[in-house]
N, CA, C and O of each residue as an XYZ file, in Angstrom:
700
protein
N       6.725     -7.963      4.880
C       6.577     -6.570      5.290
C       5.489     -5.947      4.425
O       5.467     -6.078      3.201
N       4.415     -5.133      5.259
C       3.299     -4.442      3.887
C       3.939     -3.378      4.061
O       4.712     -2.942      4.913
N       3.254     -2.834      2.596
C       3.137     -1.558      2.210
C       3.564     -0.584      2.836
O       4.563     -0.079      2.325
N       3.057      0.068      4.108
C       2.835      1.049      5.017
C       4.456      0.940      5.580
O       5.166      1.869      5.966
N       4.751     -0.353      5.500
C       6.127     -0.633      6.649
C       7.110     -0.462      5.749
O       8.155     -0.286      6.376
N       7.301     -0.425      4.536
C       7.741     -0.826      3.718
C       8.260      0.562      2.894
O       9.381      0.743      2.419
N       6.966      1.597      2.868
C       7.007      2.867      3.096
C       8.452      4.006      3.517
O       9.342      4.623      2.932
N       7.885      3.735      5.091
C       8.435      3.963      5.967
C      10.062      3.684      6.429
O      10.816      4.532      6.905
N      10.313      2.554      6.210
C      11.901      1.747      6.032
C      12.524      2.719      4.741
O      13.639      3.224      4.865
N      11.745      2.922      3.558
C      12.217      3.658      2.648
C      12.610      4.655      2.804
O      13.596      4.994      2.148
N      11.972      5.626      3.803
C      12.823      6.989      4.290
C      13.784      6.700      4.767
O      14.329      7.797      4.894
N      14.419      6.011      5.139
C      15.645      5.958      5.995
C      16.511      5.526      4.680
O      17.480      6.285      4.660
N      16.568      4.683      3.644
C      17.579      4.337      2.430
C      17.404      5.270      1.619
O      18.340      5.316      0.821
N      16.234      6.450      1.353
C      16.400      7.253      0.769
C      17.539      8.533      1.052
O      17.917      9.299      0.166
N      17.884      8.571      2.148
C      18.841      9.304      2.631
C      19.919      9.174      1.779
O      20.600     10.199      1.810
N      20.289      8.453      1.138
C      22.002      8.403      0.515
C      21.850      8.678     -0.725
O      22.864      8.944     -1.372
N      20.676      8.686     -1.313
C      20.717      9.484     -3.027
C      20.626     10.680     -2.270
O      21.662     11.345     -2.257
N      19.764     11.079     -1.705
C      19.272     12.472     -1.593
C      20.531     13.274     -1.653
O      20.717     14.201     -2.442
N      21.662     12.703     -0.461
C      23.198     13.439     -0.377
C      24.186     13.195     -1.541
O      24.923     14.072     -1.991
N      24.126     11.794     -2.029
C      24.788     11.615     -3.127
C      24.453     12.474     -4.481
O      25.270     12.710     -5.371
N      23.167     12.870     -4.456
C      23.072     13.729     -5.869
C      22.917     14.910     -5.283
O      22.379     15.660     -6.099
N      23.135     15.495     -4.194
C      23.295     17.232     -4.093
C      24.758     17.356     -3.943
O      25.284     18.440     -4.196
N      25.741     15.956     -3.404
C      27.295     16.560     -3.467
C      27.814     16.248     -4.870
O      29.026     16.197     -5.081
N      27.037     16.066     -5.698
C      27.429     15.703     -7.050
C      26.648     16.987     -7.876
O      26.447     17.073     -9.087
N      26.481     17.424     -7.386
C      25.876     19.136     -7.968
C      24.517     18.610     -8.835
O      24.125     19.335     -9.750
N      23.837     17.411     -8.558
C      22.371     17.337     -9.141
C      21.722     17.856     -7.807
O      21.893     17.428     -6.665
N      21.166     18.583     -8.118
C      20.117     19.296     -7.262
C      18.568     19.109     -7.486
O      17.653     19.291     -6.683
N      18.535     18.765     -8.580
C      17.220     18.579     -8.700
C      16.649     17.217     -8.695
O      15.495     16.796     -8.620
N      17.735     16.691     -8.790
C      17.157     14.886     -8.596
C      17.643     14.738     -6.978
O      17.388     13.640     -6.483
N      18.211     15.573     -6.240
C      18.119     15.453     -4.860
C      16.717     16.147     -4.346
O      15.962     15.723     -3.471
N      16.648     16.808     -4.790
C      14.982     17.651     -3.947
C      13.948     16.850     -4.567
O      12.848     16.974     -4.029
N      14.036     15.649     -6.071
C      13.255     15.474     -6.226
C      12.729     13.854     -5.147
O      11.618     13.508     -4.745
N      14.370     13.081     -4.958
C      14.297     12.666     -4.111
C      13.685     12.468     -2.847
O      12.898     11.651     -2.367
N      14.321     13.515     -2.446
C      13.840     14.141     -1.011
C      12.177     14.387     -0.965
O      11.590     14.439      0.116
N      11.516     14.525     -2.182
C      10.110     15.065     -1.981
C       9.276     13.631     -2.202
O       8.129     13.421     -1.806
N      10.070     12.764     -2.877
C       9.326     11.409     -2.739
C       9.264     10.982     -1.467
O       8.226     10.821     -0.825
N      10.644     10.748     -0.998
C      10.816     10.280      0.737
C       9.820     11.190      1.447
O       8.877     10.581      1.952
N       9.819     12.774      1.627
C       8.472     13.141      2.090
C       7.380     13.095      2.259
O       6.737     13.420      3.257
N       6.810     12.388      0.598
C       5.170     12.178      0.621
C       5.191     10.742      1.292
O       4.293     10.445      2.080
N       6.286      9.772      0.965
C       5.949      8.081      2.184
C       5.576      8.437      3.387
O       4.795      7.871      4.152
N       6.188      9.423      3.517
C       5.769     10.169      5.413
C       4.402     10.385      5.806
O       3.928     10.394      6.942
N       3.609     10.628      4.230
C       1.905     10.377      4.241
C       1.362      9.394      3.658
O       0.219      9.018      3.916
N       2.150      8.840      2.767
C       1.106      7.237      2.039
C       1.232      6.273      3.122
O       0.275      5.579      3.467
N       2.860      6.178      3.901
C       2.453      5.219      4.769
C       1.165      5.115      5.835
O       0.419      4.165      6.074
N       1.204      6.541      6.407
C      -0.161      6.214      7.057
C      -1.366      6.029      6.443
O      -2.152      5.238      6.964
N      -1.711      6.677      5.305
C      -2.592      7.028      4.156
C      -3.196      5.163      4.513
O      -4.156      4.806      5.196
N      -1.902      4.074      3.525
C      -2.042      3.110      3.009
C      -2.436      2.151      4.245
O      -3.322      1.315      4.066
N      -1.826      2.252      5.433
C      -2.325      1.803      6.513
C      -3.758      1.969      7.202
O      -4.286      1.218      8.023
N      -4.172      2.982      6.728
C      -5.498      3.544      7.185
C      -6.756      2.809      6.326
O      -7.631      2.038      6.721
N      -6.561      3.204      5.375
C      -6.744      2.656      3.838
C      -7.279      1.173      3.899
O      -8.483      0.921      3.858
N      -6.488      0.397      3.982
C      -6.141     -0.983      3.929
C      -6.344     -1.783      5.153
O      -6.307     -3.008      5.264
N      -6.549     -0.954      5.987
C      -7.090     -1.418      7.857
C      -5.019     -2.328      8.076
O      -5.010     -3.212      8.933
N      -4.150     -2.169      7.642
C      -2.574     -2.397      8.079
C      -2.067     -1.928      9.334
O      -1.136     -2.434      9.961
N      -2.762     -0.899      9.664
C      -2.445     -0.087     10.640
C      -1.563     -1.018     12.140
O      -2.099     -2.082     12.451
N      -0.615     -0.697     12.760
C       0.175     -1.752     13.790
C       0.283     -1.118     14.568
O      -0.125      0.034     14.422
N       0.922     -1.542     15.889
C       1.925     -0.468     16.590
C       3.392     -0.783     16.299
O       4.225     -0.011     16.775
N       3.828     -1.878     15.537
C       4.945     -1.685     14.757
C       5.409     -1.096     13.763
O       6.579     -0.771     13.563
N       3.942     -0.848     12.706
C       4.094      0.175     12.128
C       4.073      1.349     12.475
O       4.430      2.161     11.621
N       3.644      1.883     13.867
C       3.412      2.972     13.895
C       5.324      3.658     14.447
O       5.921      4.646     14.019
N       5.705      2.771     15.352
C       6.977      2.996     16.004
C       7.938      3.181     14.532
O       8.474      4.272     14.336
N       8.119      2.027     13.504
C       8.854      2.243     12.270
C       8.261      3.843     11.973
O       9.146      4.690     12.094
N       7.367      4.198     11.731
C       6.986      5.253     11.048
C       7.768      6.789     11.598
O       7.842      7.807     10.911
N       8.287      6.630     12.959
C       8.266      7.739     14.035
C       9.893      7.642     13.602
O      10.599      8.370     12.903
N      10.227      6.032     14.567
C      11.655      5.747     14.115
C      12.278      6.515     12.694
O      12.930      7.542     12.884
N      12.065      5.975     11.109
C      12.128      6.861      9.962
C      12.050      8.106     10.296
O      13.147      8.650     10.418
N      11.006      8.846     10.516
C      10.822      9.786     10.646
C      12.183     10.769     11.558
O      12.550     11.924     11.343
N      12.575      9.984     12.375
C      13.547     10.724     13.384
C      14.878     10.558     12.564
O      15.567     11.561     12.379
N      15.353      9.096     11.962
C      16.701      9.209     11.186
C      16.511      9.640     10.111
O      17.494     10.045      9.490
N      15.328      9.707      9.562
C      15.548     10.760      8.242
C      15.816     12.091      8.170
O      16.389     12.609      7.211
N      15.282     12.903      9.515
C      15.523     14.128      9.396
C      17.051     14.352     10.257
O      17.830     15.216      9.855
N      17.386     13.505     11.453
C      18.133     13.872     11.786
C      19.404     13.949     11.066
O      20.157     14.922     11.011
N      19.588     12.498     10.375
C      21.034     12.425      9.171
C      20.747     13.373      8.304
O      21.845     13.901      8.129
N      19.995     13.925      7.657
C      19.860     15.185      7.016
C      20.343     16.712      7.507
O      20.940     17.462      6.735
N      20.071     17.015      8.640
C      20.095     18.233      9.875
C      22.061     17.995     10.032
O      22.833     18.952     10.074
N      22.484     16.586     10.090
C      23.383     16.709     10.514
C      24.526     16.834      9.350
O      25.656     17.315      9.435
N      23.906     16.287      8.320
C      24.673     16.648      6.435
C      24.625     17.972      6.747
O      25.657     18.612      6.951
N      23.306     18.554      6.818
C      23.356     19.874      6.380
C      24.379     20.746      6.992
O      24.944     21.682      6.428
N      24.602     20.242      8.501
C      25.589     21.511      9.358
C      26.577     21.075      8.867
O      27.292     22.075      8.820
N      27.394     19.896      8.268
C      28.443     20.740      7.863
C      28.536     20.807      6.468
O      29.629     21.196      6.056
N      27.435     20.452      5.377
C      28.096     21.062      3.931
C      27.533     22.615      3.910
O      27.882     23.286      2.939
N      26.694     23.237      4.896
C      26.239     24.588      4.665
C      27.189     25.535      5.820
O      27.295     26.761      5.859
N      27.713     24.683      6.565
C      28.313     25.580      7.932
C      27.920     26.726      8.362
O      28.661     27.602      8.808
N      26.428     26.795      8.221
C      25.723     27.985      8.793
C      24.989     27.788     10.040
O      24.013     27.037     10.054
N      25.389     28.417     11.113
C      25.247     28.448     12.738
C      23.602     28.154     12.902
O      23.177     27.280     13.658
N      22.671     29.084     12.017
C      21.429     28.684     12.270
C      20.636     27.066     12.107
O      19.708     26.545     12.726
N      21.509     26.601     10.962
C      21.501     24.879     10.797
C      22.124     24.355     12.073
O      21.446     23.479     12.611
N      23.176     24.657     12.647
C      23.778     23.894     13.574
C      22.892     24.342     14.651
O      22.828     23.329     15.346
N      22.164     25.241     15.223
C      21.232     25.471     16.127
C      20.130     24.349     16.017
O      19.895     23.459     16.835
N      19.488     24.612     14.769
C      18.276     24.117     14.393
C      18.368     22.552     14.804
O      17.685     21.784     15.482
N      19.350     22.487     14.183
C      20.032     20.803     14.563
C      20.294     19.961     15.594
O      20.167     18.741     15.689
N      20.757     20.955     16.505
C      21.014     20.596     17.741
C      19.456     20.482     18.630
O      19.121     19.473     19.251
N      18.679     21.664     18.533
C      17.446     21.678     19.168
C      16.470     20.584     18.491
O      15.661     20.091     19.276
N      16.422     20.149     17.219
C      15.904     19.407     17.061
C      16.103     18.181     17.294
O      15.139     17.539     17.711
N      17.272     17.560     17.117
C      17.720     16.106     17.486
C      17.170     16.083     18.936
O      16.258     15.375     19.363
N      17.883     16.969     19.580
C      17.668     16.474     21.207
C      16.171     16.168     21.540
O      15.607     15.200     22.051
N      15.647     17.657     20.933
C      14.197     17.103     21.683
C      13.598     15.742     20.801
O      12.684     15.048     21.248
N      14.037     15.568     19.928
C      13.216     13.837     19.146
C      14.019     13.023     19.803
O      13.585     11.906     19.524
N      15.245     12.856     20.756
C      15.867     11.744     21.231
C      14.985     12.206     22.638
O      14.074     11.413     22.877
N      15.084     13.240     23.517
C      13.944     13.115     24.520
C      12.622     12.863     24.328
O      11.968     12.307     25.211
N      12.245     13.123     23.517
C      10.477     12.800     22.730
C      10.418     11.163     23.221
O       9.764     10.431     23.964
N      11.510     11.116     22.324
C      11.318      9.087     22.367
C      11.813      8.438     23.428
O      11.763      7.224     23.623
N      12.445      9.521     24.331
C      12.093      8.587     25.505
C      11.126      8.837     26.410
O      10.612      7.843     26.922
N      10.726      9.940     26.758
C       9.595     10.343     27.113
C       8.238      9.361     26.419
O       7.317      9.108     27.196
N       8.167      8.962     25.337
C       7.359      7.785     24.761
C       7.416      6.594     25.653
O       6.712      6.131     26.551
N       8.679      6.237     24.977
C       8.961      5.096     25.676
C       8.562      4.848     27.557
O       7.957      3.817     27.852
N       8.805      5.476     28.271
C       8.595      6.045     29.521
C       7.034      5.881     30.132
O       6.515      5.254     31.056
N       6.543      6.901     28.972
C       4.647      6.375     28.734
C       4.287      5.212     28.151
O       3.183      4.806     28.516
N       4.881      4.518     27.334
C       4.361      3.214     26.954
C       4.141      2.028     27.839
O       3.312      1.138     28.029
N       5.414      2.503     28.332
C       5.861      1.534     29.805
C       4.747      1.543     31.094
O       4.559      0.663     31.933
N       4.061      2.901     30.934
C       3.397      3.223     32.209
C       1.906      2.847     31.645
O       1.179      2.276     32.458
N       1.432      3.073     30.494
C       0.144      2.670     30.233
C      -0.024      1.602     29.167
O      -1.140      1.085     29.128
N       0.812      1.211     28.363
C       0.600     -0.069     27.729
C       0.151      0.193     26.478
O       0.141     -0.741     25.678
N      -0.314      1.531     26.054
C      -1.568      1.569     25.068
C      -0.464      2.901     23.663
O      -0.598      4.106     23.450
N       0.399      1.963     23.120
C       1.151      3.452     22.532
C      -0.030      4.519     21.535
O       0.299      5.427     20.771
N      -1.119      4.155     21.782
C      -2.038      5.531     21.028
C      -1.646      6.281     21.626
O      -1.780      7.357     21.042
N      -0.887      6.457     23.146
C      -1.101      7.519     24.197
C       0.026      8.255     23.712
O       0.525      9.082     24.475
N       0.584      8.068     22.396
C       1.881      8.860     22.266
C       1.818      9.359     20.686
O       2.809      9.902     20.199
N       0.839      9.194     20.049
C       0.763      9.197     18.782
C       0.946     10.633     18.289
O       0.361     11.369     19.084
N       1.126     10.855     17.979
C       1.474     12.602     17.042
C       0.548     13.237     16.633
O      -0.193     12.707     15.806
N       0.271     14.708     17.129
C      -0.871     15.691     17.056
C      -1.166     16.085     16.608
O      -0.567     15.686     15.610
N      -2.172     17.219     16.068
C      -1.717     18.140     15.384
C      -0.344     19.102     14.566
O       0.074     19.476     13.471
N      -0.052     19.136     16.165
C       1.244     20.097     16.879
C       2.233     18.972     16.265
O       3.153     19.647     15.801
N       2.394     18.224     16.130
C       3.400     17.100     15.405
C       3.786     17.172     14.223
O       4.966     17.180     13.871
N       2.625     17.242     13.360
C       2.123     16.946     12.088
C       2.351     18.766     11.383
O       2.736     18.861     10.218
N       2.127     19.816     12.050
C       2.797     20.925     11.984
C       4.115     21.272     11.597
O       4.590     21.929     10.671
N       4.706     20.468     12.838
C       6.340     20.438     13.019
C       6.969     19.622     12.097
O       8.039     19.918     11.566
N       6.386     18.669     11.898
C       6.967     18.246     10.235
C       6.995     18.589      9.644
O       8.137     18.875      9.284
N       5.641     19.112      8.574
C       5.688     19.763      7.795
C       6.497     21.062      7.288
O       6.808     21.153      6.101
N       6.838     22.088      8.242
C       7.758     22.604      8.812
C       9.249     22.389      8.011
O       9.927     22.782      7.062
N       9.202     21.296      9.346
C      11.163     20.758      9.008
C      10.750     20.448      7.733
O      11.169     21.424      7.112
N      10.078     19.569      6.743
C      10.295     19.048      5.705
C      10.401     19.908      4.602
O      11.187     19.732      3.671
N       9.422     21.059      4.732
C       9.593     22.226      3.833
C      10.804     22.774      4.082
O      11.722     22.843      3.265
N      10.820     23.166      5.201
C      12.381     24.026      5.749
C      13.642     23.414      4.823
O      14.486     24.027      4.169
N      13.489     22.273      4.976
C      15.062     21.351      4.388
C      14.574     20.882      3.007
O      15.507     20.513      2.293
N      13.053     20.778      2.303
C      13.070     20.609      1.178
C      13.777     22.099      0.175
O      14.303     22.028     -0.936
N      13.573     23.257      0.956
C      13.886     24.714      0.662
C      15.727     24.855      0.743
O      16.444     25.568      0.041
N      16.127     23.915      1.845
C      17.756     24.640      1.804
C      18.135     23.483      0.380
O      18.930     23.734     -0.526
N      17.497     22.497      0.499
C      18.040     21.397     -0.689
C      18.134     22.011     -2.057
O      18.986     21.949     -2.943
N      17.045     22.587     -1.946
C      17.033     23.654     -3.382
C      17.796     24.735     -3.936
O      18.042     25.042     -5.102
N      18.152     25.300     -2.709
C      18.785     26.501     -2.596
C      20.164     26.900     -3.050
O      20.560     28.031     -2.767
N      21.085     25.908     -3.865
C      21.757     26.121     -4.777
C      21.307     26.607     -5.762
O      21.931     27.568     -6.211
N      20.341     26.255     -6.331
C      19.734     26.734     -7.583
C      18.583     27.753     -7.608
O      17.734     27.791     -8.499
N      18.639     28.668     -6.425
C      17.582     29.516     -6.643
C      18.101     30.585     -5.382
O      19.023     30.311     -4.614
N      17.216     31.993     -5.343
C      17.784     32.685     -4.442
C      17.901     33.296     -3.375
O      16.896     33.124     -2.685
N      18.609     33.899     -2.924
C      19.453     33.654     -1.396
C      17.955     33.528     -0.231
O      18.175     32.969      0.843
N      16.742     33.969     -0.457
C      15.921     34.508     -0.013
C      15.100     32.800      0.149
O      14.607     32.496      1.235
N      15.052     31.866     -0.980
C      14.634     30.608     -0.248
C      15.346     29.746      0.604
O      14.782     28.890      1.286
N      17.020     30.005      0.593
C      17.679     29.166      1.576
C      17.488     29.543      3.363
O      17.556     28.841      4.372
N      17.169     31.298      3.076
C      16.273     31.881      4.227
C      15.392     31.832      4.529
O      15.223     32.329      5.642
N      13.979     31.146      3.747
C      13.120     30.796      4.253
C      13.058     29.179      4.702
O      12.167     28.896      5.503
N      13.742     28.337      4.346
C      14.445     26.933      4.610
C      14.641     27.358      5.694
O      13.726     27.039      6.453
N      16.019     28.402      6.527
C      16.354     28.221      7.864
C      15.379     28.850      8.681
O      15.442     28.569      9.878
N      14.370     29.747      8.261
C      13.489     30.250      9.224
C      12.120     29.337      9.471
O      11.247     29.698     10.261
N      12.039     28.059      8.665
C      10.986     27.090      9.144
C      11.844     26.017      9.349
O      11.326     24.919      9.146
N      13.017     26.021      9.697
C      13.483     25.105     10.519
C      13.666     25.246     12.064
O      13.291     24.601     13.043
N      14.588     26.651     11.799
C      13.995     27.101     13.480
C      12.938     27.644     13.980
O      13.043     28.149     15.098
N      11.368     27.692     13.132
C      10.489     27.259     14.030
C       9.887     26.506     14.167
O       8.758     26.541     14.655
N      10.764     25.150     13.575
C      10.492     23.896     13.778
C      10.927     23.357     14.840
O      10.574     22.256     15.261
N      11.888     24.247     15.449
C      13.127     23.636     16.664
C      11.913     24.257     17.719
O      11.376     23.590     18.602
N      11.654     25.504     17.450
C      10.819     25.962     18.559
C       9.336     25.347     18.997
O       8.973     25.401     20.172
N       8.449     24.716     17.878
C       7.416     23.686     17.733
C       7.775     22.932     18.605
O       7.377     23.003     19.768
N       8.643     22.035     18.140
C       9.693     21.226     18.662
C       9.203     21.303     20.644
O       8.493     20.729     21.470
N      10.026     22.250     20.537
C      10.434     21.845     22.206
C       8.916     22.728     22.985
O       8.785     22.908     24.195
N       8.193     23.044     22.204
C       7.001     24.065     22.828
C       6.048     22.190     22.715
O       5.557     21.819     23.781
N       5.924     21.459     21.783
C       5.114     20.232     21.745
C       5.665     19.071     23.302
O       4.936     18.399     24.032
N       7.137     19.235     23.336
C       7.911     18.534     24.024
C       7.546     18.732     25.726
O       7.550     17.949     26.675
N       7.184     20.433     25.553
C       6.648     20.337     27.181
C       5.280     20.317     27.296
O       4.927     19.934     28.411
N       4.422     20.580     26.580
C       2.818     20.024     26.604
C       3.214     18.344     26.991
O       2.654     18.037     28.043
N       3.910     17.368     26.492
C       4.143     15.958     26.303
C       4.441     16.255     27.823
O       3.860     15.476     28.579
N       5.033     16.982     28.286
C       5.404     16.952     29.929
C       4.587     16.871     30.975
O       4.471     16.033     31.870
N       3.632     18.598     30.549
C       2.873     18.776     31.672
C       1.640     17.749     31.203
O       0.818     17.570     32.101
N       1.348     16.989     29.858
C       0.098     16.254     29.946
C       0.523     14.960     30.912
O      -0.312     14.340     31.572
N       1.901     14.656     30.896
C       1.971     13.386     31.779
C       2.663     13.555     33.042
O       3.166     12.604     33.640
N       2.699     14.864     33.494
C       2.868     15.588     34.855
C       4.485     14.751     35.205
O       4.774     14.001     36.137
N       5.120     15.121     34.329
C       6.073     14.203     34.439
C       7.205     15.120     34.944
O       8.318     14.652     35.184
């Protein structure tokens, strides 16, 4: 496995410190966690680019991670915070990344070429986004009430990114 793939697989095992040291009241070795697993979200492509590694297996691992990292996170969060705007955020986001990927899948099938699905601008936005959003509620034991509110207000307009990217993905493939 290189680098890039290797990366990428790491967001997904990083998930269980991240929760294990915020329900153990370390907070700061969970966000610090969490902000390593974030930047793989850019060395992997970085190192792939870099290094000419670049796949379409890597690219699917990269998306894949990308979707169970945030979603097992979204779904910790609704219930150790039990705040309705997480369980919104959560809900709108999972769905549209489980329709995203099939809507991918759907296009891969029809043209062969998965560049035709690769992540946009408008993608790369919406991450950034969720990742700040939830790097902000991770913190938010230890700081005040006003960043755990800015955590849920770039998450739900991450949900709204979200499903505003989800129907461009529509009407570009008149689907």
């Amino acid at each position: 496995m290189n680098l890039p793939n290797l990366l990428s697989v790491s967001r997904v095992f990083l998930i269980i410190p991240i929760i294990i040291f915020f329900e153990y009241h370390l907070y700061s070795l969970s966000i610090l966690t969490f902000t390593f697993a974030a930047i793989t979200d850019y060395l992997d492509g970085y190192f792939a680019r870099k290094n000419n590694l670049g796949s379409d297996l890597g690219a699917l691992l990269d998306l894949l991670a990308d979707k169970i990292f945030v979603s097992i996170l979204l779904i910790w969060m609704t219930f150790t915070f039990r705040d309705s705007s997480i369980l919104i955020s959560s809900i709108l986001i999972i769905s549209r990344e489980i329709s995203i990927s099939y809507l991918r899948l759907f296009i891969i099938s029809k043209s062969k070429d998965i560049k035709e699905v690769s992540a946009d601008f408008l993608g790369k936005f919406k991450t950034a986004f969720q990742m700040v959003g939830l790097g902000f509620i991770l913190i938010s034991p230890l700081t005040p009430d006003l960043i755990f509110n800015i955590g849920l207000f770039l998450l739900l307009s991450s949900a709204a990114i979200s499903w505003y990217s989800f129907i461009r993905y529509l009407n570009k493939w008149n689907v």
